[in-house]
N, CA, C and O atoms as a DFTB+ gen file, in Angstrom:
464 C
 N C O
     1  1     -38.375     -63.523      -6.205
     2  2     -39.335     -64.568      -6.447
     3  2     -38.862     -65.389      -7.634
     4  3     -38.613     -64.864      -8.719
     5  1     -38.742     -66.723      -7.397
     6  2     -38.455     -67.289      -8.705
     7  2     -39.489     -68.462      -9.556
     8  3     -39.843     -69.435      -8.890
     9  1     -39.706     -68.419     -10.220
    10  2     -40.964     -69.113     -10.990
    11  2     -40.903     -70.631     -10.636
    12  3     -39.744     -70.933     -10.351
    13  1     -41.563     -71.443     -10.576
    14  2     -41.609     -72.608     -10.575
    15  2     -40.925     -73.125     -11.867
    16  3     -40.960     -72.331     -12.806
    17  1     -40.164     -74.595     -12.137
    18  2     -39.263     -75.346     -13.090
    19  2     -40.671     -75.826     -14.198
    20  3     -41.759     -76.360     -13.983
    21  1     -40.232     -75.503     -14.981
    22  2     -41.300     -75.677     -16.420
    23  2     -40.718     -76.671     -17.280
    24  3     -39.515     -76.923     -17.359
    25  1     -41.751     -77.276     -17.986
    26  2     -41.301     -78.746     -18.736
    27  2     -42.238     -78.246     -20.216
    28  3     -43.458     -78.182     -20.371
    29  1     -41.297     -77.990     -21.012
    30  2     -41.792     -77.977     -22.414
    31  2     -42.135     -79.059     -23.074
    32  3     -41.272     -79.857     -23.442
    33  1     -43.422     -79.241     -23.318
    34  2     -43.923     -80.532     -24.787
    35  2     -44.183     -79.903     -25.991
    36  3     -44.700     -78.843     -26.344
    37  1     -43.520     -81.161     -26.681
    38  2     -44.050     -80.767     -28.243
    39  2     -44.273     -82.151     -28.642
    40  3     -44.009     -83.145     -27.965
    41  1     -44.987     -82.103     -30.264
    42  2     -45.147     -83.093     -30.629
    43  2     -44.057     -83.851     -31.010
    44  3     -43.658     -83.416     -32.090
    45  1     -43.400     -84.765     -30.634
    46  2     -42.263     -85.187     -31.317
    47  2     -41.675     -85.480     -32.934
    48  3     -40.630     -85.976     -33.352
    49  1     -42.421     -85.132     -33.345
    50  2     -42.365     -84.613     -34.972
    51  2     -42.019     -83.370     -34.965
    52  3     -41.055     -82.982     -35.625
    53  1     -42.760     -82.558     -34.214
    54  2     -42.361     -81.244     -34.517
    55  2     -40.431     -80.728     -33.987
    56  3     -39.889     -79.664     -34.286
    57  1     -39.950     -81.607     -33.363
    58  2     -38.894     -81.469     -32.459
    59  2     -37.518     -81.353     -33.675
    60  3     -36.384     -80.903     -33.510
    61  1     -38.148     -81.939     -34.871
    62  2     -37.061     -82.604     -35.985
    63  2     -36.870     -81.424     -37.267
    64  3     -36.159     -81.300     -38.264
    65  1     -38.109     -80.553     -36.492
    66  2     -38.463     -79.677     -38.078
    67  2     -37.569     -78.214     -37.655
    68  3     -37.697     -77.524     -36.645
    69  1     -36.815     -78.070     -38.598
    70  2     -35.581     -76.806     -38.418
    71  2     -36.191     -75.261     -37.790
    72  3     -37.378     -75.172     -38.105
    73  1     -35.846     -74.362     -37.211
    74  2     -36.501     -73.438     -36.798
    75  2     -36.760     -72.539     -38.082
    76  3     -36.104     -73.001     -39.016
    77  1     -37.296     -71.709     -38.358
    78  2     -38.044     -70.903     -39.033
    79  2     -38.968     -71.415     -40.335
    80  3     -39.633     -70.788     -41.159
    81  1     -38.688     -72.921     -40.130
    82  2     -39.495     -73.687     -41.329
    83  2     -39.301     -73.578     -42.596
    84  3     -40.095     -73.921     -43.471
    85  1     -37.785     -72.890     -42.811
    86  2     -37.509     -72.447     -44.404
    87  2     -36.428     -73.765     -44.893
    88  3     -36.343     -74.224     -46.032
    89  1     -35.647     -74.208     -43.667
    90  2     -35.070     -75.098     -44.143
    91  2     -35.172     -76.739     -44.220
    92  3     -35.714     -77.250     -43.241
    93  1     -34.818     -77.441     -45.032
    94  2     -35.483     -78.923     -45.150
    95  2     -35.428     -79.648     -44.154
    96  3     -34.470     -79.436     -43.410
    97  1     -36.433     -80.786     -43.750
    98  2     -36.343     -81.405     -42.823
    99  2     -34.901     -82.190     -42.561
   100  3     -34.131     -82.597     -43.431
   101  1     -34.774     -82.273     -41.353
   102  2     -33.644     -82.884     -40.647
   103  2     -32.686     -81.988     -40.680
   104  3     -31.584     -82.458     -40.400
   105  1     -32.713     -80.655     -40.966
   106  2     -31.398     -79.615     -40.850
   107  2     -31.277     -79.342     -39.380
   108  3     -32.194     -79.079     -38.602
   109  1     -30.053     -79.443     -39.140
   110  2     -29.886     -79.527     -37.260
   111  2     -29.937     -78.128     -36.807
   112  3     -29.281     -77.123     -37.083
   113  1     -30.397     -78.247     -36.443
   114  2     -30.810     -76.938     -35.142
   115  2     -30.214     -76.538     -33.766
   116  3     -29.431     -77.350     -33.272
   117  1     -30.443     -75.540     -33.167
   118  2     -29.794     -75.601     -31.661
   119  2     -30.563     -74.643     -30.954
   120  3     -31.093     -73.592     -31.317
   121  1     -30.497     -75.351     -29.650
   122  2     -31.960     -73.932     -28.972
   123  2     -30.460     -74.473     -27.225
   124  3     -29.901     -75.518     -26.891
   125  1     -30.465     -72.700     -26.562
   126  2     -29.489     -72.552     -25.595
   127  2     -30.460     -71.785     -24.651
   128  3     -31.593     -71.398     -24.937
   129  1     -29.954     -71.675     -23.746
   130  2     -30.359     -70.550     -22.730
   131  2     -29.187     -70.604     -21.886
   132  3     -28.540     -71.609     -21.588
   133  1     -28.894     -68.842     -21.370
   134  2     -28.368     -68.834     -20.328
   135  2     -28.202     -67.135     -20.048
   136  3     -29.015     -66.461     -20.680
   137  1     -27.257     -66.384     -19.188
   138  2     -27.269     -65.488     -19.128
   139  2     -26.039     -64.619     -19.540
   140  3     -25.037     -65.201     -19.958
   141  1     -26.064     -63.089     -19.435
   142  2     -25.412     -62.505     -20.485
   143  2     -25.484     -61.040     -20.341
   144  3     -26.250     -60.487     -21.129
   145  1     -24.694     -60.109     -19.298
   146  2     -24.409     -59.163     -19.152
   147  2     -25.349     -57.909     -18.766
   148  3     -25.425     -56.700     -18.986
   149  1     -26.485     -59.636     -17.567
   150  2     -27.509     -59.131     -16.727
   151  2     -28.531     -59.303     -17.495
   152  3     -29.476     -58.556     -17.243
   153  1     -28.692     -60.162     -18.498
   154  2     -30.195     -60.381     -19.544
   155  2     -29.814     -62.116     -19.252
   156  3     -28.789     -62.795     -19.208
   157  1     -31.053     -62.307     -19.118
   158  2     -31.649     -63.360     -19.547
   159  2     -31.856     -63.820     -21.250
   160  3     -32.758     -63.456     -22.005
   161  1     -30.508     -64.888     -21.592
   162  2     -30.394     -64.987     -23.060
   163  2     -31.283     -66.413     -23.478
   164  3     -31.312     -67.214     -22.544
   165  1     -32.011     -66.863     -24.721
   166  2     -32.486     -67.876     -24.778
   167  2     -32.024     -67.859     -26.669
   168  3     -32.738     -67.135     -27.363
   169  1     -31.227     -68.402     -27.167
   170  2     -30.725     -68.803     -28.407
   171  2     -31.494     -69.655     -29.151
   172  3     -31.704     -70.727     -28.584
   173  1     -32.155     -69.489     -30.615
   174  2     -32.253     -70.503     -31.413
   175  2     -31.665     -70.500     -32.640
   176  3     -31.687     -69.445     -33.273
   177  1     -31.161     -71.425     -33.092
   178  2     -30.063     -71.382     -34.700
   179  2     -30.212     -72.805     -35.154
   180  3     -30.129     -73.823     -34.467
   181  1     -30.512     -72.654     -36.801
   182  2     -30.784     -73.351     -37.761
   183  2     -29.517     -73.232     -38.590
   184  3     -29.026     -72.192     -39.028
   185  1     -29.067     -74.487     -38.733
   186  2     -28.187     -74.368     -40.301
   187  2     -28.555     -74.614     -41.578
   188  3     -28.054     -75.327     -42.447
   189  1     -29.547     -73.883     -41.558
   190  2     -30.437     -74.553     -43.269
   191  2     -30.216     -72.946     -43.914
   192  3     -29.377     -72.172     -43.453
   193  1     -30.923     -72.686     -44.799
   194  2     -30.205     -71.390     -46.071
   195  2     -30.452     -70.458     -45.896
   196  3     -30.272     -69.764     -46.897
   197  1     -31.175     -69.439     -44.292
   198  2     -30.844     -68.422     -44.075
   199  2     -31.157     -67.201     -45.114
   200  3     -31.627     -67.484     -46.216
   201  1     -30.970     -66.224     -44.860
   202  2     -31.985     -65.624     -45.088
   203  2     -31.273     -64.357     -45.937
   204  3     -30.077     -64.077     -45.851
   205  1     -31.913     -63.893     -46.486
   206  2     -31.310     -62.804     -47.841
   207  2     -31.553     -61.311     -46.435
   208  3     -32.364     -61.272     -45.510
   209  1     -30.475     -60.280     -46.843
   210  2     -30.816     -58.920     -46.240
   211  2     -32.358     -58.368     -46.619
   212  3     -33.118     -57.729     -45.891
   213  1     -32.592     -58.879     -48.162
   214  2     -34.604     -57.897     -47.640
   215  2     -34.878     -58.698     -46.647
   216  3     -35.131     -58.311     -45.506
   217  1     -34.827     -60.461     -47.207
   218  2     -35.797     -60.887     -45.856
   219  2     -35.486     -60.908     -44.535
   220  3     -36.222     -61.449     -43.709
   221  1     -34.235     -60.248     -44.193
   222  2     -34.063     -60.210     -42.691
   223  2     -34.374     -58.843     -42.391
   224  3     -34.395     -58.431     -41.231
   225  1     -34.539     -58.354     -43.067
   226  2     -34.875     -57.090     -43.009
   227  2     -36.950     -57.009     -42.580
   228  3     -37.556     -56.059     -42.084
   229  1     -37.360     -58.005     -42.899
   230  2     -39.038     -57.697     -43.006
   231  2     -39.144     -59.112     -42.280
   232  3     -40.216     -59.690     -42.460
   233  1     -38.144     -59.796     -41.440
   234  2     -38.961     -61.145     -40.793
   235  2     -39.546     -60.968     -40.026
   236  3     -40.172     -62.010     -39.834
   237  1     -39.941     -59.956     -39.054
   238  2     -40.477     -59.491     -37.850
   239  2     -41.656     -58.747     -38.052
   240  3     -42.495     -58.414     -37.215
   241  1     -41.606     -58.445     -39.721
   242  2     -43.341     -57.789     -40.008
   243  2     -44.271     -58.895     -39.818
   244  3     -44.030     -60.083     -40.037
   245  1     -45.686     -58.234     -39.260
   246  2     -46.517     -58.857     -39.133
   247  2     -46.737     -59.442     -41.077
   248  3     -46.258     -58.859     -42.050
   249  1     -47.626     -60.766     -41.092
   250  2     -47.701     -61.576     -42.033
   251  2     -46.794     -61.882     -43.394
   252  3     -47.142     -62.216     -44.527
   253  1     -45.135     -61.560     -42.656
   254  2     -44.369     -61.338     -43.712
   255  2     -43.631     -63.002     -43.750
   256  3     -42.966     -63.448     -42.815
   257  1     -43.843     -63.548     -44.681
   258  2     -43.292     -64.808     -45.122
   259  2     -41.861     -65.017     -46.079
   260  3     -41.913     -64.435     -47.163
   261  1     -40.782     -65.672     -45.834
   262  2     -39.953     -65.346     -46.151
   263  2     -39.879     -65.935     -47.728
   264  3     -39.192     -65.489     -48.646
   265  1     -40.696     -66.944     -47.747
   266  2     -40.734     -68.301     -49.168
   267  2     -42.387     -67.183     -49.498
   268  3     -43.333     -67.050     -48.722
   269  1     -42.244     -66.660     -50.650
   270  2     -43.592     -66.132     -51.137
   271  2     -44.879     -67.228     -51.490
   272  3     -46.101     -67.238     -51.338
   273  1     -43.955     -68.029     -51.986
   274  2     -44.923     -69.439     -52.627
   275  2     -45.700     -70.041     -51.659
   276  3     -46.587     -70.845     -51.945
   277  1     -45.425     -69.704     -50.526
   278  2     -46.262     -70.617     -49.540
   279  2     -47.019     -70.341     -49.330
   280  3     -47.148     -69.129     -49.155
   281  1     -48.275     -71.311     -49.149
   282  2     -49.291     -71.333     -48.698
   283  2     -49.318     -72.149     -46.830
   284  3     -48.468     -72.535     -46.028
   285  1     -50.692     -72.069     -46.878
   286  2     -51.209     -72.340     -45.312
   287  2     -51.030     -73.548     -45.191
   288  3     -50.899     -74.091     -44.094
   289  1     -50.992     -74.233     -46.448
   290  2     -50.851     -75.815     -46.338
   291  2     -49.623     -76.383     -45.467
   292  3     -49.397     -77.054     -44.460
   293  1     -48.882     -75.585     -46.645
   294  2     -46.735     -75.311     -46.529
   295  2     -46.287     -74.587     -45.283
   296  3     -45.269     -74.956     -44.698
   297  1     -46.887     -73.745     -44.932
   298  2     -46.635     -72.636     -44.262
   299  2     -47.125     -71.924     -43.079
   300  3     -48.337     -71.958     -42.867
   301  1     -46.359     -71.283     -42.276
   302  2     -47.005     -70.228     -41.493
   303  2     -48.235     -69.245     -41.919
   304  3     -48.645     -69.140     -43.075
   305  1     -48.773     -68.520     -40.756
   306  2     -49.082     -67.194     -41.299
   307  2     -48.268     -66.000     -41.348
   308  3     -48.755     -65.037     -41.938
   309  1     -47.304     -65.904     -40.920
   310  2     -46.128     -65.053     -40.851
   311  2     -46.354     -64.056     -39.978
   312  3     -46.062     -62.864     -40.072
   313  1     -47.056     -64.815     -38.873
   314  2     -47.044     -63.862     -37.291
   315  2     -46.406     -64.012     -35.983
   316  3     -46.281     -63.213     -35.055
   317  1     -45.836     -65.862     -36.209
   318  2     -44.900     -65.848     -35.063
   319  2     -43.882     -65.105     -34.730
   320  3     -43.777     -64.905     -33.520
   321  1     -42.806     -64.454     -35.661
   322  2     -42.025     -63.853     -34.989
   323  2     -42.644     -62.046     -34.678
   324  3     -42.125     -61.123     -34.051
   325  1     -43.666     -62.124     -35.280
   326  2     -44.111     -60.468     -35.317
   327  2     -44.576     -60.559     -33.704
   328  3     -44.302     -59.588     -32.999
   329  1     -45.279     -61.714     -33.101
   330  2     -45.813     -62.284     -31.893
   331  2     -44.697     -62.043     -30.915
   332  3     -44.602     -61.368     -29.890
   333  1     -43.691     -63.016     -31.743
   334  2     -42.461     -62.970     -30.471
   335  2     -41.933     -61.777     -29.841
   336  3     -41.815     -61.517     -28.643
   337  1     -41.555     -60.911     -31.162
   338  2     -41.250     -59.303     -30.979
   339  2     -42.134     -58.396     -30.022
   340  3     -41.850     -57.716     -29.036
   341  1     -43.233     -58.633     -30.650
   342  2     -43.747     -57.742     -29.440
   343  2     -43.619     -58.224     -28.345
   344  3     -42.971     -57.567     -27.530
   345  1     -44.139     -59.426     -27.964
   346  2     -44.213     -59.942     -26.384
   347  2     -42.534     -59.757     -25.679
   348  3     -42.535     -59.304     -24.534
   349  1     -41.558     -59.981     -26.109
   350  2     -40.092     -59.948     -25.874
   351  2     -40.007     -58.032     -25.532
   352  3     -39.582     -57.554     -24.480
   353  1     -40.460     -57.332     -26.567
   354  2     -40.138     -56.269     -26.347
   355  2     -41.462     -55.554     -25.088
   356  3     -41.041     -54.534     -24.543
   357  1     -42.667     -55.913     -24.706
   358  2     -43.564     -55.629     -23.934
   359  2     -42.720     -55.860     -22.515
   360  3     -42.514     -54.974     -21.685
   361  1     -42.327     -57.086     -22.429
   362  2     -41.331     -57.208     -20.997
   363  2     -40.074     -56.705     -20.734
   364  3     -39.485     -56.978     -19.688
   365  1     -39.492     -55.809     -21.813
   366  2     -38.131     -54.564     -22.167
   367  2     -37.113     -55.697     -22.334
   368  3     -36.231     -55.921     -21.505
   369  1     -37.287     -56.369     -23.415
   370  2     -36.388     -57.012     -23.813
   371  2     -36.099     -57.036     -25.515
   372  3     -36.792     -56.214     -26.116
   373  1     -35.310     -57.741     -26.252
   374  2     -35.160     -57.520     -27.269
   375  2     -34.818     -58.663     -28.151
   376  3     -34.316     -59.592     -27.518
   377  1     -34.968     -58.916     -29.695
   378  2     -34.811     -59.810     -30.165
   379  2     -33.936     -59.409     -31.176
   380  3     -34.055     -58.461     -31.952
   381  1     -32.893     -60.379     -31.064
   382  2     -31.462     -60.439     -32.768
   383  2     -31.817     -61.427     -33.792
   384  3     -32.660     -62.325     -33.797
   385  1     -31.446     -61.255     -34.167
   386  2     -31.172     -62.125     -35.419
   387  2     -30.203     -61.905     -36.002
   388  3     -29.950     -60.815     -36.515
   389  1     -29.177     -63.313     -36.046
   390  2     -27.943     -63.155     -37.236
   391  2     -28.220     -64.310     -38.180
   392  3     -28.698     -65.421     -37.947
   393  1     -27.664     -63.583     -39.661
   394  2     -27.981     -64.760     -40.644
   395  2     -27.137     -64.610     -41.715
   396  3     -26.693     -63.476     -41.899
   397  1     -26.791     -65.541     -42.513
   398  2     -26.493     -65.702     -43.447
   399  2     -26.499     -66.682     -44.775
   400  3     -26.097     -67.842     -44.861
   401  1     -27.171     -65.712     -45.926
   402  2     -27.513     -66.912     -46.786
   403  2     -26.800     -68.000     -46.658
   404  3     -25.680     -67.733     -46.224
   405  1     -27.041     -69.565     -46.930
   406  2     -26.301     -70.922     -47.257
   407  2     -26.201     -71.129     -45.712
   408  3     -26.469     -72.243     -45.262
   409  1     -25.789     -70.004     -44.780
   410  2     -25.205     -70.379     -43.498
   411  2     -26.217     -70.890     -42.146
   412  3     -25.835     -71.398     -41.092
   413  1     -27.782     -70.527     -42.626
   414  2     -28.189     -69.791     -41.309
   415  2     -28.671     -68.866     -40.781
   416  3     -28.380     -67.700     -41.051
   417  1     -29.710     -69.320     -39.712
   418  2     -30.084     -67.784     -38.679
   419  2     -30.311     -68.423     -37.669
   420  3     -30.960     -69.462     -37.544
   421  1     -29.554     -67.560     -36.598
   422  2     -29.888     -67.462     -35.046
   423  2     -30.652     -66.428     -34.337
   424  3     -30.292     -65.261     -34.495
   425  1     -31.586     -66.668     -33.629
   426  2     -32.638     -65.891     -33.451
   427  2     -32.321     -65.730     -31.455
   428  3     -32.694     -66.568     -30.634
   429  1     -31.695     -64.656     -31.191
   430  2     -31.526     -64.135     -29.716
   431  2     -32.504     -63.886     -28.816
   432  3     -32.764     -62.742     -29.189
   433  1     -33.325     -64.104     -27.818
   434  2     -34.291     -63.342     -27.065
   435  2     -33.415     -62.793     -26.039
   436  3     -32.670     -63.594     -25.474
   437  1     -33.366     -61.312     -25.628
   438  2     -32.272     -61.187     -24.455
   439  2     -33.646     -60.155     -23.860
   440  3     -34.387     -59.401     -24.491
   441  1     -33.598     -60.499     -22.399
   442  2     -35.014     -60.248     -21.564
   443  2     -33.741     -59.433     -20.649
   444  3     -32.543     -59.682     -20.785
   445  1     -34.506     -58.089     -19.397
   446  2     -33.483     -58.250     -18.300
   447  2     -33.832     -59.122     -17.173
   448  3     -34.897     -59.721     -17.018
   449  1     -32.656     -59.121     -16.296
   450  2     -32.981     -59.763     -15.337
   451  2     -33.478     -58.919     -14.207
   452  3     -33.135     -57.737     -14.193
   453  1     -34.371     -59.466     -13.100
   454  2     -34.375     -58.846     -12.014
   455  2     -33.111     -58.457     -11.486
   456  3     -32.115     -59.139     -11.729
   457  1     -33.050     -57.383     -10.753
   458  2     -32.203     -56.908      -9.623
   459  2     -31.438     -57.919      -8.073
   460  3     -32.070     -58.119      -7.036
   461  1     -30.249     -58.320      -8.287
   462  2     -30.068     -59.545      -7.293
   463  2     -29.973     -58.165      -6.040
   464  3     -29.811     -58.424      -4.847
């Protein structure tokens, strides 16, 4: 069975703002999909300043914010990726993350695929 073709909207403001919201506006981004040794892969990567080992270490806790200073104004609540994790891992799939301070983080969803 294959799903019907889906059309993502966003606000077009929001399209410009770097993924994990830590890095300054207009830092280029990249969002991929494709497949990958029978998983279903979907890629997102920011080149803005990436993330220290504690905080990659605690980005996936529920209400864990990587910038302490932020507020709700500035900021998340620090549940989207705790959100993503579970739901990714509820369908037996899994989420990466590679990062490096100054460099970056790319954030992996690898799902399996059905059985051809």
């Amino acid at each position: 069975m294959r799903a019907p073709a889906a059309t993502a909207r966003r606000d077009p403001e929001e399209r410009t703002h770097p993924v994990g919201c830590r890095a300054p506006a207009g830092t280029p981004n990249r969002i991929g999909v494709g497949t990958l040794d029978g998983q279903a892969v979907l890629e997102v990567a920011d080149h803005g300043p990436g993330l220290t080992e504690t905080q990659r270490r605690r980005v996936f806790d529920r209400v864990y914010r990587a910038d302490g200073s932020r507020n709700r104004a500035t900021g998340g609540s620090g549940l989207g990726l705790a959100i993503a994790e579970a739901l990714v891992t509820a369908h037996g799939g899994r989420i990466t993350l590679d990062t490096t301070p100054g460099g970056g983080c790319t954030f992996r969803v690898l799902l399996p695929l059905p059985p051809t």
